[in-house]
MOPAC internal coordinates of N, CA, C and O (Angstrom, degrees):
PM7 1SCF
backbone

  N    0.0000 0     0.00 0     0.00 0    0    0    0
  C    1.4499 1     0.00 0     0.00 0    1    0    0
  C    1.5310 1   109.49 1     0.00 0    2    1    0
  O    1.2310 1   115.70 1   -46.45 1    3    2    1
  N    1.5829 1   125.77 1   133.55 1    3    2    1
  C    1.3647 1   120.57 1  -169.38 1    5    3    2
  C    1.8051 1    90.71 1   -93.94 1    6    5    3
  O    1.2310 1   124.94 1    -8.18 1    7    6    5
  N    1.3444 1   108.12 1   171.82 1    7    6    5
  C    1.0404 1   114.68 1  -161.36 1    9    7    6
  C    1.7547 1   101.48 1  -144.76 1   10    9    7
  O    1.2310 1   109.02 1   -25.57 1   11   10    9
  N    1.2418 1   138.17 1   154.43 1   11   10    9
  C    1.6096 1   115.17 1  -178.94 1   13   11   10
  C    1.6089 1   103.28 1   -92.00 1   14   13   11
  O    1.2310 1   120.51 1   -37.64 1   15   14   13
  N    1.3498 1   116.63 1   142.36 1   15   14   13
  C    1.5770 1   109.73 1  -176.31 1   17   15   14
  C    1.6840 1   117.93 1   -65.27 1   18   17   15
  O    1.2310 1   125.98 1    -4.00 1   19   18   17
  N    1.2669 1   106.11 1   176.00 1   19   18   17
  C    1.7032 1    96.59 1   178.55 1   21   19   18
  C    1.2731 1    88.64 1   -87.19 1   22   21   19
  O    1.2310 1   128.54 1     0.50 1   23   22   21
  N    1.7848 1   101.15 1  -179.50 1   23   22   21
  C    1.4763 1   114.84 1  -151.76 1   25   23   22
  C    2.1007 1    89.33 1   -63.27 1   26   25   23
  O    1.2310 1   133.76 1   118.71 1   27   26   25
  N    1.6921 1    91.00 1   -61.29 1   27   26   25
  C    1.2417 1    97.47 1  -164.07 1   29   27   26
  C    1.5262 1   123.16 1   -30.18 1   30   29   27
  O    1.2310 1   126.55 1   144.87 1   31   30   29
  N    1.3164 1   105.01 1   -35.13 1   31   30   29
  C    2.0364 1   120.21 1  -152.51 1   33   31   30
  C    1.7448 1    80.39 1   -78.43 1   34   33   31
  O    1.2310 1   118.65 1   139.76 1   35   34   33
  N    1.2978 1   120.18 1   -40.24 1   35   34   33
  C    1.4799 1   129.94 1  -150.37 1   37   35   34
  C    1.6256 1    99.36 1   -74.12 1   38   37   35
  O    1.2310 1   118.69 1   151.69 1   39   38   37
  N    1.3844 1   120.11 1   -28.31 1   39   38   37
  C    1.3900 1   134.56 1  -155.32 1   41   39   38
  C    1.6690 1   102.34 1   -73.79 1   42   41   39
  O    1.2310 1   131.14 1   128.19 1   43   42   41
  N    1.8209 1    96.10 1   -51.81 1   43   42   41
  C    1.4677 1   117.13 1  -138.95 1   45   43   42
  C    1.8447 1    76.29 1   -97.15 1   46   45   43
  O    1.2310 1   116.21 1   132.99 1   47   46   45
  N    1.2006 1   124.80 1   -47.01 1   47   46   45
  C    1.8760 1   115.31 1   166.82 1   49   47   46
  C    1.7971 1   121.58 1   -26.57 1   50   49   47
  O    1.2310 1   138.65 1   132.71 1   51   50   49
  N    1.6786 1    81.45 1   -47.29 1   51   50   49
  C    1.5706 1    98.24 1  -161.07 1   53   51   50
  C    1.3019 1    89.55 1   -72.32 1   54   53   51
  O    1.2310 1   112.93 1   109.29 1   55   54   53
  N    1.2746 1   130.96 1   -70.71 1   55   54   53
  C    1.6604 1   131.69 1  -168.66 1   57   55   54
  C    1.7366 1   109.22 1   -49.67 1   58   57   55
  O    1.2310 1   120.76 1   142.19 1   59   58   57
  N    0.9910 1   116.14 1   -37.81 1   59   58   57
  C    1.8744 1   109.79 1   170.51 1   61   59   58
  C    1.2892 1   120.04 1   -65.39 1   62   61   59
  O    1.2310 1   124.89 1   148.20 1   63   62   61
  N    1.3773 1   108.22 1   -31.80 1   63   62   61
  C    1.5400 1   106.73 1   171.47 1   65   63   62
  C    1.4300 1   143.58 1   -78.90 1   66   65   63
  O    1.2310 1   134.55 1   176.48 1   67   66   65
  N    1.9827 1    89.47 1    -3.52 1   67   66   65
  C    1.3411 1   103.90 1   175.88 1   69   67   66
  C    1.8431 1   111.57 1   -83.37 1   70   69   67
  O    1.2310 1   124.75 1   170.89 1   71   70   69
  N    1.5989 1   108.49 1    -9.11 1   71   70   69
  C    1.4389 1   109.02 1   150.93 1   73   71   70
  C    1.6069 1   127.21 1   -52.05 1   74   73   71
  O    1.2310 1   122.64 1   140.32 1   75   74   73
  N    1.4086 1   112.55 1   -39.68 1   75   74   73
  C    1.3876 1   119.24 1   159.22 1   77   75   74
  C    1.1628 1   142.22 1     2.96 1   78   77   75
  O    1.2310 1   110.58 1  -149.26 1   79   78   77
  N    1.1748 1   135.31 1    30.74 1   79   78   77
  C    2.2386 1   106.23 1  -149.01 1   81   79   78
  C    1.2875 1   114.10 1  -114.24 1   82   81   79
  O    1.2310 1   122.04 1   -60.44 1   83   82   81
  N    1.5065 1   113.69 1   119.56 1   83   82   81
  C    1.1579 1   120.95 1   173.81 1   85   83   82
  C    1.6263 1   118.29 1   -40.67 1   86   85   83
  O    1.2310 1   124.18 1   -63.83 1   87   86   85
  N    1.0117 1   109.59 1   116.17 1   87   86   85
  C    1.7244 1   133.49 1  -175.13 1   89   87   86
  C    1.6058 1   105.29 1   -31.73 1   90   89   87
  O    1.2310 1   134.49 1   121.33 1   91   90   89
  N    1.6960 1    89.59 1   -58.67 1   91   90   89
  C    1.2486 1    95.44 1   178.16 1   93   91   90
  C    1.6995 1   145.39 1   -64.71 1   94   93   91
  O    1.2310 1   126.66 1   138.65 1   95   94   93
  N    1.5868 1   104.79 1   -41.35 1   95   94   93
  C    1.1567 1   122.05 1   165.43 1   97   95   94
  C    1.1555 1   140.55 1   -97.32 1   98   97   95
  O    1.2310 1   123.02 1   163.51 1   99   98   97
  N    1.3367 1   111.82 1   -16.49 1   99   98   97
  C    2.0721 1   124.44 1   140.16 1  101   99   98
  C    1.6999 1    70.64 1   113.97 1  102  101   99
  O    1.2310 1   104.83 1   171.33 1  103  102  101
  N    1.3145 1   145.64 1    -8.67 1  103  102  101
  C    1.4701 1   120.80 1  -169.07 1  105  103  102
  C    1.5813 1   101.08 1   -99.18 1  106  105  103
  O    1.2310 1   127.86 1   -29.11 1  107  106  105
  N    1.3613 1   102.48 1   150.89 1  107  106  105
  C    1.4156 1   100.53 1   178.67 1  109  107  106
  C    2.0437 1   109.81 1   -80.80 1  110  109  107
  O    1.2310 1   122.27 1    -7.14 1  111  110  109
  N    1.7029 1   113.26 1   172.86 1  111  110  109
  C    1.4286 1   101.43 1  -161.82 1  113  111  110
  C    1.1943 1   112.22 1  -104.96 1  114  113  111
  O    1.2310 1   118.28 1  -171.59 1  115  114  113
  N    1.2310 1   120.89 1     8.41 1  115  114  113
  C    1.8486 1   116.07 1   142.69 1  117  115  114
  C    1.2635 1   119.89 1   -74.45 1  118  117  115
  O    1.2310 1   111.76 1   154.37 1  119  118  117
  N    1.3747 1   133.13 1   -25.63 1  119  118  117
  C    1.5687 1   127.46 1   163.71 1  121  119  118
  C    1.2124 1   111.24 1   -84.64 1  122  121  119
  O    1.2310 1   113.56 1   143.47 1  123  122  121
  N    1.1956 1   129.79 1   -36.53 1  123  122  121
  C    1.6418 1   120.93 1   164.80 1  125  123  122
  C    1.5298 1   105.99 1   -66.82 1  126  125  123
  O    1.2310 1   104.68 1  -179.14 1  127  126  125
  N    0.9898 1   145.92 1     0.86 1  127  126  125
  C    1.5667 1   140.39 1   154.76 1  129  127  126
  C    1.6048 1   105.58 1    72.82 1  130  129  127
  O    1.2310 1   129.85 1  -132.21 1  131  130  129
  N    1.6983 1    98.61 1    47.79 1  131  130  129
  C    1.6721 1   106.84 1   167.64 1  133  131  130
  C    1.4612 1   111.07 1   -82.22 1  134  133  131
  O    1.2310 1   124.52 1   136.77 1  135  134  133
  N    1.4555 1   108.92 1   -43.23 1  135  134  133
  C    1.5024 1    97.30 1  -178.89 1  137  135  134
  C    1.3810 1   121.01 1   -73.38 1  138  137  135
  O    1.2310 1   130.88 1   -51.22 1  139  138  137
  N    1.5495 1    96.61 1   128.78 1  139  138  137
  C    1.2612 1    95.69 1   178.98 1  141  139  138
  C    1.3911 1   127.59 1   -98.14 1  142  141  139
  O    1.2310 1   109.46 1   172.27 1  143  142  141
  N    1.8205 1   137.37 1    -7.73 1  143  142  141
  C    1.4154 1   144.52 1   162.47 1  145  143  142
  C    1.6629 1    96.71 1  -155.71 1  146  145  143
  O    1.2310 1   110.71 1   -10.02 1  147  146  145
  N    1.1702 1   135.07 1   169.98 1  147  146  145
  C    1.4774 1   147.20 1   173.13 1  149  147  146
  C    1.2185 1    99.20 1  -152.27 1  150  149  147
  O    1.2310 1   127.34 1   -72.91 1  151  150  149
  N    1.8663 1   103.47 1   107.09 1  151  150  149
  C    1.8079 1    93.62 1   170.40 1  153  151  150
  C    1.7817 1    86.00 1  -141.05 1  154  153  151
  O    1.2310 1   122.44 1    19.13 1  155  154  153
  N    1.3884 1   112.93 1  -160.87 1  155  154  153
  C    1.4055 1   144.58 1  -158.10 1  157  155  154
  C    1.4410 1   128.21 1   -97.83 1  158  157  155
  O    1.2310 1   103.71 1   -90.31 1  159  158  157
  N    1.1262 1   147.59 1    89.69 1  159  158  157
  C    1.2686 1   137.87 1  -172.25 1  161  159  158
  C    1.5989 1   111.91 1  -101.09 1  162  161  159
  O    1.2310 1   133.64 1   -78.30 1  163  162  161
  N    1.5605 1    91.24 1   101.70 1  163  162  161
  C    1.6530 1   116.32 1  -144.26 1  165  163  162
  C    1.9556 1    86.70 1   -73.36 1  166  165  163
  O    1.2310 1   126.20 1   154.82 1  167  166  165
  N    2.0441 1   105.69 1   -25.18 1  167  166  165
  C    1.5586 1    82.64 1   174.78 1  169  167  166
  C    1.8045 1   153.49 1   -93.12 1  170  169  167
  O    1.2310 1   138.53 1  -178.18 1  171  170  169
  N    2.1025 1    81.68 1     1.82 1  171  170  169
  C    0.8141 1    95.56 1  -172.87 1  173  171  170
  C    1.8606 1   109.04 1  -140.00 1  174  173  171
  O    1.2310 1   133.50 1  -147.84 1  175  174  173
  N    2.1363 1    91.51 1    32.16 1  175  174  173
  C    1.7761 1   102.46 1   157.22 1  177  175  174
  C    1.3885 1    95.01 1    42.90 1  178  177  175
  O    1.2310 1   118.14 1  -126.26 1  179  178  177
  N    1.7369 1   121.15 1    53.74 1  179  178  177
  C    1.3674 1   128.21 1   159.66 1  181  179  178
  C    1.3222 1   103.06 1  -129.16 1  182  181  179
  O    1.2310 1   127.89 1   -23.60 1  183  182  181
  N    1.6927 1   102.42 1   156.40 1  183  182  181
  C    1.9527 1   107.12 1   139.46 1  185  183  182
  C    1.0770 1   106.88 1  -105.77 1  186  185  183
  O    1.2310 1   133.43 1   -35.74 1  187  186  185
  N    1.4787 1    91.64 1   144.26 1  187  186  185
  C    1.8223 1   130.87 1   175.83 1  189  187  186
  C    1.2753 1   107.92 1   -72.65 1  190  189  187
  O    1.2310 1   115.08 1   -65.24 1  191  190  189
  N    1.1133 1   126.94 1   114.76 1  191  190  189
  C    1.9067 1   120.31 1   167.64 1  193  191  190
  C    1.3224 1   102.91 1  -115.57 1  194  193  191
  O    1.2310 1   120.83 1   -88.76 1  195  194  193
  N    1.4014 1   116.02 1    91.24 1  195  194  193
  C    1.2344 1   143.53 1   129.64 1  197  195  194
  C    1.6603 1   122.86 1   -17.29 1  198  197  195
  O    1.2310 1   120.42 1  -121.49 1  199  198  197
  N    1.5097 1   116.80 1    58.51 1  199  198  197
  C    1.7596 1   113.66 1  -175.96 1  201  199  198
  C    1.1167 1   120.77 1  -140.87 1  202  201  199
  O    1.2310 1   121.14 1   -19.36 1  203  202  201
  N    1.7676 1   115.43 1   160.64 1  203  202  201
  C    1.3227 1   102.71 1  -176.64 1  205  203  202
  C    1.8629 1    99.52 1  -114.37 1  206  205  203
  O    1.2310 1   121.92 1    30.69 1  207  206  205
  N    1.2924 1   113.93 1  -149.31 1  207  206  205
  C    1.4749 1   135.21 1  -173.23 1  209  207  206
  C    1.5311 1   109.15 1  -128.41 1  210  209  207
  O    1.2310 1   121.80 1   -32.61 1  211  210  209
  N    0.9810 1   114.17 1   147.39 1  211  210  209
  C    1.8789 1   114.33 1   162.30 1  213  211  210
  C    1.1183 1   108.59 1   -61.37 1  214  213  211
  O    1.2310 1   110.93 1   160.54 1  215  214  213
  N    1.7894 1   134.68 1   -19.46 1  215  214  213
  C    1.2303 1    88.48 1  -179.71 1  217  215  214
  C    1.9548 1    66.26 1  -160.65 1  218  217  215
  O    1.2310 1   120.23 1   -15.45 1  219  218  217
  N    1.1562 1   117.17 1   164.55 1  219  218  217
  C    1.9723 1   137.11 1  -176.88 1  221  219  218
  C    1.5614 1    98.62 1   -57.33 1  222  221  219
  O    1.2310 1   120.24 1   136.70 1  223  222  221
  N    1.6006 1   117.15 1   -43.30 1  223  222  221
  C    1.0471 1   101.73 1  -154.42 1  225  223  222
  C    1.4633 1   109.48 1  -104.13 1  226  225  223
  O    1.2310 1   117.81 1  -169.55 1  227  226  225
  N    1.3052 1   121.78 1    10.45 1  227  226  225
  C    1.2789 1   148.89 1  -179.13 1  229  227  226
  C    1.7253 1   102.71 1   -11.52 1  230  229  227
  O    1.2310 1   105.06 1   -92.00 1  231  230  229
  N    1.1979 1   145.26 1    88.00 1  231  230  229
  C    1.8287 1   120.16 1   175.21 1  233  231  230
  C    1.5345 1   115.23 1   -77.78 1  234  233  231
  O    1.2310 1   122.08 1  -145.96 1  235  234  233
  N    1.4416 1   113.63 1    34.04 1  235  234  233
  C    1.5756 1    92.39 1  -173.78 1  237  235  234
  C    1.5929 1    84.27 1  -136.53 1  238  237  235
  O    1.2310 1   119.46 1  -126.72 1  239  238  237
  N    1.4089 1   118.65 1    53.28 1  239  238  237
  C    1.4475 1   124.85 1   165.70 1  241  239  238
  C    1.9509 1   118.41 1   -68.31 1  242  241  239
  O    1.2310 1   137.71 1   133.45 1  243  242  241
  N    1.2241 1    83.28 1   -46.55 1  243  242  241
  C    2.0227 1    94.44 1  -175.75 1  245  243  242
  C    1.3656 1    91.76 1   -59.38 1  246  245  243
  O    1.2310 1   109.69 1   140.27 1  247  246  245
  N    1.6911 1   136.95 1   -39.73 1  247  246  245
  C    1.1662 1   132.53 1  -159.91 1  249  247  246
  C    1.4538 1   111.71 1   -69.12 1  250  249  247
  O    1.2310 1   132.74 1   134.23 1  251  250  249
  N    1.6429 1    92.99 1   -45.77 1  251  250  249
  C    1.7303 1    96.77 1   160.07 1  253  251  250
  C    1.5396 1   152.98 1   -50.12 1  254  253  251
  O    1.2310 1   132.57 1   126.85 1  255  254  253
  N    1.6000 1    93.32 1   -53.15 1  255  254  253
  C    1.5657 1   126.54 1   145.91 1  257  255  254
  C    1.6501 1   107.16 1   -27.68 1  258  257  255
  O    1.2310 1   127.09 1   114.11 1  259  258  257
  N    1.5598 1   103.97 1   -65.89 1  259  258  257
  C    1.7017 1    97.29 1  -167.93 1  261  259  258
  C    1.5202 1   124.36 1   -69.95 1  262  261  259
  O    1.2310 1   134.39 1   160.20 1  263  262  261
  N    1.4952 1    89.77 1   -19.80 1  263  262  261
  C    1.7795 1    90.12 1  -164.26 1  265  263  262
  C    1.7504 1    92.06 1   -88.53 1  266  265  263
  O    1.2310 1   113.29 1   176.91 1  267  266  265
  N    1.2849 1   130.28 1    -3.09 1  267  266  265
  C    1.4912 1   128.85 1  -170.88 1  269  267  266
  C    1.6046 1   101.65 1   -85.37 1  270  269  267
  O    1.2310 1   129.66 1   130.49 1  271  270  269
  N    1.2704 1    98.99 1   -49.51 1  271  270  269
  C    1.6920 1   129.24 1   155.90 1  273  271  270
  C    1.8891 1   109.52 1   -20.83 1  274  273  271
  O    1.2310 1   141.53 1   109.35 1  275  274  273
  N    1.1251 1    75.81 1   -70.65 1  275  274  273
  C    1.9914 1    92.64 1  -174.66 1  277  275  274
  C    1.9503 1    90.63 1   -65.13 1  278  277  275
  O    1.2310 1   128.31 1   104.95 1  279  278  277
  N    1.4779 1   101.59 1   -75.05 1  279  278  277
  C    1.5416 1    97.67 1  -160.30 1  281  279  278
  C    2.1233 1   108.71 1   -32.77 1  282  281  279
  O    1.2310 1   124.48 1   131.22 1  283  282  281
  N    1.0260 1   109.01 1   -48.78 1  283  282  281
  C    1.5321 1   112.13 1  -153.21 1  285  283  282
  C    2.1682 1    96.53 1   -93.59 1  286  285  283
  O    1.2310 1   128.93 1  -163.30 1  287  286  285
  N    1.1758 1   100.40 1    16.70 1  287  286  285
  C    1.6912 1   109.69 1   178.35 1  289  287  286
  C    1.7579 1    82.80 1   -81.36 1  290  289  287
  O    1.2310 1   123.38 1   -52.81 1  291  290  289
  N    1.8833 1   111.13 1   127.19 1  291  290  289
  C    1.0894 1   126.74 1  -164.16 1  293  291  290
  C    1.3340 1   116.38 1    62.04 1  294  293  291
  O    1.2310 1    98.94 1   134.53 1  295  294  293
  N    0.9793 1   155.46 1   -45.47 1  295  294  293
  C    1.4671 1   143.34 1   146.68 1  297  295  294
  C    1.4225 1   125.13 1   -18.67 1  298  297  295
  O    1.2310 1   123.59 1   107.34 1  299  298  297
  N    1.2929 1   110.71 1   -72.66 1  299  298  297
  C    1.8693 1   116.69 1   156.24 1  301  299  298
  C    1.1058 1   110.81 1  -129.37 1  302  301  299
  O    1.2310 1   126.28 1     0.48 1  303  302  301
  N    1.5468 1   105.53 1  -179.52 1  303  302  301
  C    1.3011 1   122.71 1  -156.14 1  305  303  302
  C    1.7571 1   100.95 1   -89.72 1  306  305  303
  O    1.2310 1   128.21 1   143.24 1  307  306  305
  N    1.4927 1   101.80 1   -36.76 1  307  306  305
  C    1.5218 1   117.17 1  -160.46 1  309  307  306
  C    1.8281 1   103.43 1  -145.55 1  310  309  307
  O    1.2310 1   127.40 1   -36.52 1  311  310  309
  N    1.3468 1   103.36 1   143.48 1  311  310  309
  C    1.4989 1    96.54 1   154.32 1  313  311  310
  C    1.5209 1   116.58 1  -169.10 1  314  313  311
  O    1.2310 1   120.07 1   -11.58 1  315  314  313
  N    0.8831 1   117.48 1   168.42 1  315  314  313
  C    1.7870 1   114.36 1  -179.48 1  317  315  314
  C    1.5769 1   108.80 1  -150.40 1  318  317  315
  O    1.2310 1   140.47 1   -29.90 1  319  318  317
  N    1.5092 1    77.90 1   150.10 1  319  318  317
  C    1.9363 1    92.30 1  -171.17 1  321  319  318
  C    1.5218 1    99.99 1   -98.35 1  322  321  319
  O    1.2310 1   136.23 1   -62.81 1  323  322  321
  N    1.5242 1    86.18 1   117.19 1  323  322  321
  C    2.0881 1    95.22 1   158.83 1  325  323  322
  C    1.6286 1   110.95 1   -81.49 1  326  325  323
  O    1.2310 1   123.19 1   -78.57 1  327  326  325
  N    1.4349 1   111.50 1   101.43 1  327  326  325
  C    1.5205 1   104.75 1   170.61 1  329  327  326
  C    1.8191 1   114.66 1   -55.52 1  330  329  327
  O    1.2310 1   115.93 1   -63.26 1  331  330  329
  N    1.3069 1   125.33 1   116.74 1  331  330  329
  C    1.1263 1   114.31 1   152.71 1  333  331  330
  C    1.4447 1   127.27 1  -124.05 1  334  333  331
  O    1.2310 1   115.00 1   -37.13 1  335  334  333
  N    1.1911 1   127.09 1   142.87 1  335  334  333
  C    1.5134 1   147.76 1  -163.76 1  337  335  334
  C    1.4180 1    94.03 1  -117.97 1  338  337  335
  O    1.2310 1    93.46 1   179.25 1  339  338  337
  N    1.1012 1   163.26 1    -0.75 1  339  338  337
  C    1.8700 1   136.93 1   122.26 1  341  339  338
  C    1.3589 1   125.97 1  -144.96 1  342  341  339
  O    1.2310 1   135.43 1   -34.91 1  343  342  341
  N    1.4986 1    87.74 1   145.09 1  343  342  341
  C    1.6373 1   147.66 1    27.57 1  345  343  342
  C    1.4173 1   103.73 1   -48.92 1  346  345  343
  O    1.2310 1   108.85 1   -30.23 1  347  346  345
  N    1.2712 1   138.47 1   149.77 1  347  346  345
  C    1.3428 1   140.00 1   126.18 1  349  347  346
  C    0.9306 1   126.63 1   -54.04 1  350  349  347
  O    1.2310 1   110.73 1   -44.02 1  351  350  349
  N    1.4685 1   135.04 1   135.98 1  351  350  349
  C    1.8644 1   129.56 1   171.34 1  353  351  350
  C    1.5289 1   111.81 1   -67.52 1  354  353  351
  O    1.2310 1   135.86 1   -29.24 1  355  354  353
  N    1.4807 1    86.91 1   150.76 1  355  354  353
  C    1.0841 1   108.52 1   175.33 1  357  355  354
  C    1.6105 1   132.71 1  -151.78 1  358  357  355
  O    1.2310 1    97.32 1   -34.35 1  359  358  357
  N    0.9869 1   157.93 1   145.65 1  359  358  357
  C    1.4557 1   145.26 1  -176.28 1  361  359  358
  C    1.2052 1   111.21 1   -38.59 1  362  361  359
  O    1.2310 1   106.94 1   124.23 1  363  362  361
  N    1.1999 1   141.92 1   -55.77 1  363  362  361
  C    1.4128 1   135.64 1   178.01 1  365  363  362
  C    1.6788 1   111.23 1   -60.95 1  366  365  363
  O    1.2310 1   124.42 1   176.97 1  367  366  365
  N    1.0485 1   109.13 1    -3.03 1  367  366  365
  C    1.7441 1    96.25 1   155.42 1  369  367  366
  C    1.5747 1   128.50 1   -87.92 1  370  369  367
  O    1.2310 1   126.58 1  -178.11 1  371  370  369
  N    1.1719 1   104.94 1     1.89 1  371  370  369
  C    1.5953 1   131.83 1   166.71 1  373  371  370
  C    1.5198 1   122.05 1   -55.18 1  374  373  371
  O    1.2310 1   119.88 1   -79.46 1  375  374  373
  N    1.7945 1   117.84 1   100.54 1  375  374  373
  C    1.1934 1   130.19 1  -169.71 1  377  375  374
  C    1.5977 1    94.20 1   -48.72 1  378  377  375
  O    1.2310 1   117.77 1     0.38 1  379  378  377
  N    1.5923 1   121.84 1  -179.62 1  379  378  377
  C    1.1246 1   112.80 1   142.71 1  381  379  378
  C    1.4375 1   138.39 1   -44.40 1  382  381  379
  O    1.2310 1   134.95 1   111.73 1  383  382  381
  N    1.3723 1    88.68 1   -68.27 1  383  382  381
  C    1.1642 1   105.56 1  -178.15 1  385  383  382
  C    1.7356 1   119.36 1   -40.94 1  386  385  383
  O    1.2310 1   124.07 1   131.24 1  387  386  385
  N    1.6848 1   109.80 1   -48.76 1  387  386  385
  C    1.3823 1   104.33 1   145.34 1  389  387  386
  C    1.1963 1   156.61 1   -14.43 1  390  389  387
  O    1.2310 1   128.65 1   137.72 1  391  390  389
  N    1.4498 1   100.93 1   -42.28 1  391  390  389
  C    1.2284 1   123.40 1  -169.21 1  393  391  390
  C    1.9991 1   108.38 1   -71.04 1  394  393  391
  O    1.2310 1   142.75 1   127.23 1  395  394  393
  N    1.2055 1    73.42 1   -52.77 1  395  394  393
  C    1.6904 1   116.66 1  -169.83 1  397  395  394
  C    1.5979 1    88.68 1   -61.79 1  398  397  395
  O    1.2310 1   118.40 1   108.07 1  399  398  397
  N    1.3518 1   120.66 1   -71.93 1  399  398  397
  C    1.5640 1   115.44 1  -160.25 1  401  399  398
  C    1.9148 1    88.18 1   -69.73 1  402  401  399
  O    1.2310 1   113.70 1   151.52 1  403  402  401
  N    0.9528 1   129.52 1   -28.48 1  403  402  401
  C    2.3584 1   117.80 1   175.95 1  405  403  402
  C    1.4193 1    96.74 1   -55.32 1  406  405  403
  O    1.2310 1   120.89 1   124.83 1  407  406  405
  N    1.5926 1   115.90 1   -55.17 1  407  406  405
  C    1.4303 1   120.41 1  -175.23 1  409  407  406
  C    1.2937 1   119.25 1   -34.99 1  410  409  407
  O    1.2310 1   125.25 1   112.93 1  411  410  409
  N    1.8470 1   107.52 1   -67.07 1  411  410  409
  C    1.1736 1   128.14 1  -179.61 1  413  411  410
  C    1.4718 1   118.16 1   -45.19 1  414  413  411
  O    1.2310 1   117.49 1   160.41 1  415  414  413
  N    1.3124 1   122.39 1   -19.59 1  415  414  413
  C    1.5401 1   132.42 1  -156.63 1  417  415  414
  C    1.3236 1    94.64 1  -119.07 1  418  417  415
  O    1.2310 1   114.29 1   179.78 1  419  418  417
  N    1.5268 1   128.42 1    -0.22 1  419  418  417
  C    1.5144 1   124.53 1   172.02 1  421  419  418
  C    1.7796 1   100.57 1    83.36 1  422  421  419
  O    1.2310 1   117.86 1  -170.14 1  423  422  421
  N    0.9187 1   121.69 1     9.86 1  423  422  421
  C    1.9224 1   116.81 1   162.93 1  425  423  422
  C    1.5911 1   107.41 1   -75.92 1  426  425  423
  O    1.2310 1   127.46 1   -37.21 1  427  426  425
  N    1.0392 1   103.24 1   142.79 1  427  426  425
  C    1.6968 1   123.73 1  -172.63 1  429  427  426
  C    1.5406 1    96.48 1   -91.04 1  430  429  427
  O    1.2310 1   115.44 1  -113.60 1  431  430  429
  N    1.2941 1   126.25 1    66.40 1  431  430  429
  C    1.5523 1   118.34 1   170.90 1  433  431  430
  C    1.4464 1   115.19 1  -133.72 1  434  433  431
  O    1.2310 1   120.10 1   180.00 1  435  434  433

């Protein structure tokens, strides 16, 4: 059964994952607004990463996988990604800050 994390666990998740960066778009995938929930899998002493892709057919998933891997090494013990596809992404799931670092990189968003 997943469970929602405490604030703290939720804080220090969120900030490792902004190491993240999609290969493709130079932004990392908490400002591109991939994750979609982060909670607890109280049965199997994991976090849940709840995320999607810019696009289904994305091939640079393992790339993702590993660097989530690296970011959350000391953070938790364990975790696994729930791929989800809807909602579908889209630009308007774009933090500010997002916005700002697509800008910065010359993307028209």
């Amino acid at each position: 059964m997943a469970t929602a994390l405490a604030p703290a666990l939720f804080d220090q998740v969120e900030e490792a994952l902004k190491d993240v960066v999609d290969p493709e778009l130079g932004v990392n995938i908490v400002d591109l607004g991939l994750i979609y929930d982060l909670s607890w899998d109280d049965e199997n002493n994991a976090l849940i990463i709840s995320m999607t892709l810019t696009s289904a057919g994305c091939p640079l998933t393992d790339v993702i996988e590993e660097q989530t891997a690296q970011s959350l090494d000391g953070v938790v013990d364990a975790f696994r990604i729930n791929w989800v596809w809807m909602p579908p992404w889209s630009p308007e799931k774009l933090t500010p800050q997002g916005r700002e670092q697509a800008r910065a990189i010359g993307l028209g968003i």
